[in-house]
C-alpha positions as a Markdown table, in Angstrom:
| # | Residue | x | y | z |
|---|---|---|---|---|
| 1 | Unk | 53.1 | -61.5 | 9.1 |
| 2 | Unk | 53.9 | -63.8 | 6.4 |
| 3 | Unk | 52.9 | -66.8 | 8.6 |
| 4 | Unk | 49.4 | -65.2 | 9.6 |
| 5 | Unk | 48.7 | -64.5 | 5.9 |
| 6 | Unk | 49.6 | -68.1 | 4.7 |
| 7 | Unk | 47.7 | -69.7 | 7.9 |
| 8 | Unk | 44.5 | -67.6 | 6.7 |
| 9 | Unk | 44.8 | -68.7 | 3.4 |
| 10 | Unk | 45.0 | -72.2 | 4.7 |
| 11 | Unk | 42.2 | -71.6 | 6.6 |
| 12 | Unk | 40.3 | -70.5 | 3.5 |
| 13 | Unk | 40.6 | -73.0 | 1.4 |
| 14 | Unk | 39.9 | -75.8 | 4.2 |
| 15 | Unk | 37.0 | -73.9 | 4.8 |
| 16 | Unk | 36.2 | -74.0 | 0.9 |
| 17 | Unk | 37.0 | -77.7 | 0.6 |
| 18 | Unk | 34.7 | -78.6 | 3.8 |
| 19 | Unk | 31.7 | -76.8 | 2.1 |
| 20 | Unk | 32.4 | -77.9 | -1.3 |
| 21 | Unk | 32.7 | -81.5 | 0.2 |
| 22 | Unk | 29.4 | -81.2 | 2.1 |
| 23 | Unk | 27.1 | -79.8 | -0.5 |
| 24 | Unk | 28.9 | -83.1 | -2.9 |
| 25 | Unk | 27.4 | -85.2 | -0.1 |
| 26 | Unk | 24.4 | -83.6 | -0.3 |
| 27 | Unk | 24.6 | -83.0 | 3.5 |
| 28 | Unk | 23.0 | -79.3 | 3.5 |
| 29 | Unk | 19.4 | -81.0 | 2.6 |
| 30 | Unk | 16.3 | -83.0 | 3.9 |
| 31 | Unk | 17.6 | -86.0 | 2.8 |
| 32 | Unk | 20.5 | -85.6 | 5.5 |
| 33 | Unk | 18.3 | -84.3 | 7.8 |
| 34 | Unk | 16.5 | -87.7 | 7.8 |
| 35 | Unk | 19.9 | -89.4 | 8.2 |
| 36 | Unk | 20.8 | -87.0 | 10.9 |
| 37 | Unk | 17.3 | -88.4 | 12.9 |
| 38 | Unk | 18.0 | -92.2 | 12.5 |
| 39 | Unk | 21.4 | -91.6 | 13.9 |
| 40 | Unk | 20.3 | -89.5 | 16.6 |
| 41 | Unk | 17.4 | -91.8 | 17.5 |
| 42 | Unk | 19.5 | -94.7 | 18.1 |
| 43 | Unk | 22.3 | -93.3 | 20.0 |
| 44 | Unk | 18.9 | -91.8 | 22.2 |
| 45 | Unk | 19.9 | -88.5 | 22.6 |
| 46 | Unk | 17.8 | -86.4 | 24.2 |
| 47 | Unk | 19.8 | -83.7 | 25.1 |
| 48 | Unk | 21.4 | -80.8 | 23.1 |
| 49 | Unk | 24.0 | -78.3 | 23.5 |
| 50 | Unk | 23.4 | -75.5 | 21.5 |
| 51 | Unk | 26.3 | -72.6 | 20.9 |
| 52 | Unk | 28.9 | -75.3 | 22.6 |
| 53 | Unk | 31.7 | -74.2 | 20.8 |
| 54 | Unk | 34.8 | -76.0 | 23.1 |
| 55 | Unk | 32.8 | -77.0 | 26.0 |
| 56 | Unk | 32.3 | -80.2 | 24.6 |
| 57 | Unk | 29.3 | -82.4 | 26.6 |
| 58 | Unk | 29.6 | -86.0 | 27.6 |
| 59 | Unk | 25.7 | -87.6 | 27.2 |
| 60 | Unk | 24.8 | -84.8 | 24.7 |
| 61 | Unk | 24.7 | -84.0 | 21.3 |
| 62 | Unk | 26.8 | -80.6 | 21.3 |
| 63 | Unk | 26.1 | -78.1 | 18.5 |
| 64 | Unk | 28.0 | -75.2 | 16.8 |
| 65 | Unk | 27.9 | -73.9 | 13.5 |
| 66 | Unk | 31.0 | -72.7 | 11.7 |
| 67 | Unk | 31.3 | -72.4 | 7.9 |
| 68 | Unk | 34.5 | -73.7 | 7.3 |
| 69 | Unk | 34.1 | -77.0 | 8.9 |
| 70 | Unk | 32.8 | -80.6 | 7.4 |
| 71 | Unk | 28.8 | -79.7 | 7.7 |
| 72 | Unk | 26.0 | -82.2 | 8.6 |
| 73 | Unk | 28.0 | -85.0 | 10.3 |
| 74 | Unk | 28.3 | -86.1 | 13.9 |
| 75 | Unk | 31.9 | -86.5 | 15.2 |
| 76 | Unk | 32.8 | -88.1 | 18.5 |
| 77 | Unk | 35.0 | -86.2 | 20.1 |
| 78 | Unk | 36.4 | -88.1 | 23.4 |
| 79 | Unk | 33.5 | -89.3 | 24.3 |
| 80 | Unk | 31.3 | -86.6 | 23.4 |
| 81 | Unk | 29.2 | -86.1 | 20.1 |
| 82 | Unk | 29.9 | -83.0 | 18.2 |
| 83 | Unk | 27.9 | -81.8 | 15.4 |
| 84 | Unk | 28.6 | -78.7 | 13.0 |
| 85 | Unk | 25.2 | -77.5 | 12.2 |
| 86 | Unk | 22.6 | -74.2 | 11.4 |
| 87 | Unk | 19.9 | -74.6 | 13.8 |
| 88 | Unk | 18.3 | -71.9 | 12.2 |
| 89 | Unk | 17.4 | -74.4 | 9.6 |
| 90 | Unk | 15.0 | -77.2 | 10.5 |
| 91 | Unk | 16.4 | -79.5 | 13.4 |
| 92 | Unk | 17.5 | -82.9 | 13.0 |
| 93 | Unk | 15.5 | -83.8 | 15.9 |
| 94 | Unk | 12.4 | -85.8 | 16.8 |
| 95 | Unk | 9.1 | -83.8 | 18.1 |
| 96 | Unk | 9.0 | -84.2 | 21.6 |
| 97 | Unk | 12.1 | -86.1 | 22.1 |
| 98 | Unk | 14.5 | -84.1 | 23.9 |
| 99 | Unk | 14.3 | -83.8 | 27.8 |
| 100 | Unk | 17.2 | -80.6 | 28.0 |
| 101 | Unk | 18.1 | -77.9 | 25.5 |
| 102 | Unk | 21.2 | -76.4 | 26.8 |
| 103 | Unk | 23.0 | -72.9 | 25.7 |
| 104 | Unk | 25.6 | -70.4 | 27.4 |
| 105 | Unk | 26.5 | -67.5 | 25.4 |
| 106 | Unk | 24.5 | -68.2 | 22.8 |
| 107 | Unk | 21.0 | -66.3 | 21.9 |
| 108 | Unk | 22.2 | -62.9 | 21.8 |
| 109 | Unk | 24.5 | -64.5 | 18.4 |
| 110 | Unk | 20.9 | -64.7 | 16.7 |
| 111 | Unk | 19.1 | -61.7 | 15.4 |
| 112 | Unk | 15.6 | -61.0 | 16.7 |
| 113 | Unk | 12.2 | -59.9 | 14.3 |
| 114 | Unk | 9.6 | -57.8 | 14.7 |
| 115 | Unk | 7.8 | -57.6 | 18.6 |
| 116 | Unk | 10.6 | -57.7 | 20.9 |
| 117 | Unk | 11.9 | -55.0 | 23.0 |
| 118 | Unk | 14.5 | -55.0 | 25.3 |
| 119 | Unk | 15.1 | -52.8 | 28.6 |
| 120 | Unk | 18.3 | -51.2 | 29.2 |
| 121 | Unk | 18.6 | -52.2 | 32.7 |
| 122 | Unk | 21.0 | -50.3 | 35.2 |
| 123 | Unk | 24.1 | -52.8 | 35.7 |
| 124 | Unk | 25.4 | -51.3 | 32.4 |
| 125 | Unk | 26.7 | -48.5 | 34.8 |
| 126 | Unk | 28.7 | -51.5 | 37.2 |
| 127 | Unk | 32.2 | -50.5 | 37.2 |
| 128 | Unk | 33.3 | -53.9 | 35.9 |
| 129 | Unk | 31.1 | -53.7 | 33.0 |
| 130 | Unk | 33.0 | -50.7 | 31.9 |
| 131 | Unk | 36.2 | -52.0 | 32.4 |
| 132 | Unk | 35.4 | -55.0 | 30.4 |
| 133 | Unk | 34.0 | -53.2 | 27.0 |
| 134 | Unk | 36.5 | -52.8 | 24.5 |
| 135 | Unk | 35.4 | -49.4 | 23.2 |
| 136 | Unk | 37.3 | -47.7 | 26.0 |
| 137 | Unk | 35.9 | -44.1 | 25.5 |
| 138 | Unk | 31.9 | -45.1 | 26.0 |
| 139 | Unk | 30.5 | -42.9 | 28.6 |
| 140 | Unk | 26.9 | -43.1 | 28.7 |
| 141 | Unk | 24.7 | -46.3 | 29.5 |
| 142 | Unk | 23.3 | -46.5 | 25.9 |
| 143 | Unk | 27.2 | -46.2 | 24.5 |
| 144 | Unk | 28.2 | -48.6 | 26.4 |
| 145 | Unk | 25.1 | -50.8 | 25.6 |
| 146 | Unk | 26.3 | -50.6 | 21.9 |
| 147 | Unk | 30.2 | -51.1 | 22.5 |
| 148 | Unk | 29.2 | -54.4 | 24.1 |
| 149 | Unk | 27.4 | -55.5 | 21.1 |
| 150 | Unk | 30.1 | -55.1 | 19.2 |
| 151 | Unk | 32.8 | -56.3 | 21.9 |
| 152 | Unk | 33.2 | -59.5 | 19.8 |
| 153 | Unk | 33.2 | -58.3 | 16.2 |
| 154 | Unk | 29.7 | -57.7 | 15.4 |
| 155 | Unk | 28.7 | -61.0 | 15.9 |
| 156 | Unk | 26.3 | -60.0 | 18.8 |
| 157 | Unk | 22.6 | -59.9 | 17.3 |
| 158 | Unk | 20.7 | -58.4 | 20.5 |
| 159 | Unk | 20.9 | -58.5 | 24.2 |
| 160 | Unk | 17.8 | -59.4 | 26.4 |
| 161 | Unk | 16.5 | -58.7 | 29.7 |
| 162 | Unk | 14.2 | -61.2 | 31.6 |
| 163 | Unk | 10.9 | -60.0 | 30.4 |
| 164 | Unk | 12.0 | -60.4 | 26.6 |
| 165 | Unk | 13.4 | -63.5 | 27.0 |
| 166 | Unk | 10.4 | -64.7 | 28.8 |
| 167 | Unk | 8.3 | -63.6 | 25.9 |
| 168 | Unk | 9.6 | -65.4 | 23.4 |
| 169 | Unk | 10.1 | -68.4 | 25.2 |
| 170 | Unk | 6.5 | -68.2 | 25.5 |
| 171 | Unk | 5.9 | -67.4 | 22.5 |
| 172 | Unk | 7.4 | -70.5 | 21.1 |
| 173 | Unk | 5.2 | -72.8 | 23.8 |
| 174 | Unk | 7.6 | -72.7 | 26.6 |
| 175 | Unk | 6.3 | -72.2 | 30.1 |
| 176 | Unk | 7.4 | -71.9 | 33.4 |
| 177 | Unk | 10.1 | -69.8 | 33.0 |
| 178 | Unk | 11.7 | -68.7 | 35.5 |
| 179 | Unk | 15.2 | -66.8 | 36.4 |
| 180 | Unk | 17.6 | -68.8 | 38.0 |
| 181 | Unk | 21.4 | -68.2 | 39.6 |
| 182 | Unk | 24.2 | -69.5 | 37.7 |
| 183 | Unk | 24.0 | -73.5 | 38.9 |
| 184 | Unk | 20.0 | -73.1 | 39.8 |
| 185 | Unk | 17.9 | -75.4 | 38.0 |
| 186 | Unk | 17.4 | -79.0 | 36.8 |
| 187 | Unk | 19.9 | -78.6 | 33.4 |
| 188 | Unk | 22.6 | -81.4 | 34.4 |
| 189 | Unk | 26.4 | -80.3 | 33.3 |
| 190 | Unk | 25.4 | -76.6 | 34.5 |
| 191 | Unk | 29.0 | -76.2 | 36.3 |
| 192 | Unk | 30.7 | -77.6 | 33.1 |
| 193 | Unk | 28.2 | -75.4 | 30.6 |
| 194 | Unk | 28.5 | -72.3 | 32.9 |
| 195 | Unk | 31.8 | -71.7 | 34.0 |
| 196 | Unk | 32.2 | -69.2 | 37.3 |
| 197 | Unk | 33.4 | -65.5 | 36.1 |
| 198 | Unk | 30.8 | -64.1 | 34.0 |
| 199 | Unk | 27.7 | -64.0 | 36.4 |
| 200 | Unk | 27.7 | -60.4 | 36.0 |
| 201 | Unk | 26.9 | -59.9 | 32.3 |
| 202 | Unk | 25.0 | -63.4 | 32.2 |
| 203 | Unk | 20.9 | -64.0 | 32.5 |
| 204 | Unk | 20.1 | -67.9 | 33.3 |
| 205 | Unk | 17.0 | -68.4 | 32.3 |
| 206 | Unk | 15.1 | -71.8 | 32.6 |
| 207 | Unk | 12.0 | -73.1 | 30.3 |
| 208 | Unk | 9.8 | -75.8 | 30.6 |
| 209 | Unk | 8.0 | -76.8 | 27.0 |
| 210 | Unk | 4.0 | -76.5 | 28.1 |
């Protein structure tokens, strides 16, 4: 017990001295952004891994966000380019200049506004579905819907169906989307980005920008 609390607390003030670090190298604002861009243009990435957390990317610019590590700066990491970033904030990226956009795991992390609905869709009642939720006494489909938002801590924002996700793929000027199986489509890396094992509570999706 004593080891866990001391390792948090480590933890803690890392995670203070990373942020504390990056905001005195003034790499939360615009003026990094633009030095995010130069770097990225000349190493000519154009594609992104968004939500990567280990599955590190060899040709891509892989992306996670966690608060308590060094913020704004791209690290190679064995041949691969990781950068600790909120993509909710403007995008250190060129219009137009990325050819893939990559993320497993990922979109139901983000919350959704106003316009979407989703469709609780039957394989909720799949056997294995209910053996892996974590709130062991959910019965009903709509119980179990809500344990599996909250099967990793809260940290689940919504769950989509095809028809939602389509729509707001859309909505931001994608088009031909399409539903795919799990190494369907013209994504390179999709056996490294979409490991075998979790086809059953996993929707690939594919978008082309209009």
């Amino acid at each position: 017990m004593a080891i866990n609390k001391w390792e948090k607390r480590f933890k803690k003030i890392n995670g203070f001295w990373n942020q504390a670090y990056s905001c005195f190298l003034l790499r939360y604002t615009r003026f990094n952004i633009k030095r995010l861009r130069r770097q990225i243009d000349r190493a000519n990435i154009d594609r992104l891994h968004v939500g990567c957390g280990n599955v590190l990317l060899k040709g891509w610019l892989n992306i996670l966000y966690e608060k308590r590590q060094e913020y704004g700066k791209i690290h190679p990491n064995n041949g691969a380019l990781r950068l600790n970033y909120n993509l909710l904030k403007p995008w250190p990226i060129e219009n137009n200049s990325l050819e893939f956009i990559a993320g497993s795991h990922f979109i139901e992390h983000l919350d959704l506004n106003d316009g979407i609905k989703f469709l609780e869709e039957a394989f909720f009642n799949h056997k294995l579905i209910r053996e892996w939720c974590a709130f062991k006494k959910a019965e009903t489909p709509g119980e179990i819907f809500i344990a599996k938002a909250y099967d990793s801590g809260g940290s689940h924002k919504w769950f989509f169906d095809f028809d939602s996700l389509k729509h707001i793929l859309e909505s931001a000027g994608f088009g031909k989307v399409r539903k795919c199986g799990r190494l369907e489509g013209a994504v390179p890396d999709l056996g490294t980005i979409e490991p075998p094992g979790r086809e059953l509570e996993t929707l690939y999706v594919e978008a082309v920008k209009s």
